[in-house]
N, C-alpha and C positions, 0 to 999 in steps of 0.2 A: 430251358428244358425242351422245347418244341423242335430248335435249332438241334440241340444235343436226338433226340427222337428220332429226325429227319436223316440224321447221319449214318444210325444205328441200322432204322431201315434201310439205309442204301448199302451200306457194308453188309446185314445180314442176305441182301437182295446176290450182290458179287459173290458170298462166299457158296449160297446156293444153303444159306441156310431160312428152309421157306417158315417155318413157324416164329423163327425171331422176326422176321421181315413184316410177318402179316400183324403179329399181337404189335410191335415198335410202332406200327401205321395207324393202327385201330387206339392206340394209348395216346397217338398223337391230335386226334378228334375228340377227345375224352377228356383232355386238362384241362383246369379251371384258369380263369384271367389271374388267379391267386397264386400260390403256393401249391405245392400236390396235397390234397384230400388223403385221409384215409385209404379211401379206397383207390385211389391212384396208388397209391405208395405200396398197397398191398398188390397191384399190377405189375407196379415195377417187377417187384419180388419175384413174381411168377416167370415175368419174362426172364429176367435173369436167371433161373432155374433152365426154362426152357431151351437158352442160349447155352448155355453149358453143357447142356445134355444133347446138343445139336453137334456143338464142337467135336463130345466127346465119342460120338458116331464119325466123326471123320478123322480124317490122317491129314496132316501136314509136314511137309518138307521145306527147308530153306537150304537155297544155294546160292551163293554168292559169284556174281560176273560171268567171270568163265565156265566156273563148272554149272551156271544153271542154262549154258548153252551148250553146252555139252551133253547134258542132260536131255534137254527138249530134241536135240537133234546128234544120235548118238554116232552115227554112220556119215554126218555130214562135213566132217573134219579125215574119213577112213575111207572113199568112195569103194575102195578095191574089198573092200569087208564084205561087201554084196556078193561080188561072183565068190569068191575067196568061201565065204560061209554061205550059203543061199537059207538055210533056217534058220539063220539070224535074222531073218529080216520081219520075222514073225513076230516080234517084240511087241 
């Protein structure tokens, strides 16, 4: 569980989601040498809430290979797109 925690906060940490990151770190100092408690397990809960609702503030996109270099650098496959359009370049 501590291992699984350590994870959660470092993925919440990457994706720039600050409240999964902080409660995943703080529930990580909080577990018993046992099992989850009650009130661990009602933490969880929360976090998981919290993670959701963090997610569901942000936007995600998958691009596969090429097109997510294509993507990151849209001009860098067009050089002539620059003079060509110059308020392109405003992206």
């Amino acid at each position: 569980m501590l291992a699984t925690l350590s994870s959660l906060a470092y993925e919440c940490q990457r994706l720039g989601l600050k409240t999964g990151q902080i409660v995943s770190g703080e529930l990580s100092g909080k577990l018993p040498l046992g099992g989850p408690s009650a009130e661990i397990t009602a933490q969880l809960d929360l976090l998981l809430q919290a993670i959701k609702k963090e997610l569901a503030d942000n936007f995600f996109l998958h691009l596969p290979g090429a097109e997510a270099a294509f993507y990151r650098a849209p001009f860098g496959q067009m050089p002539k797109t620059y003079t060509a359009f110059p308020s392109a370049t405003g992206l």
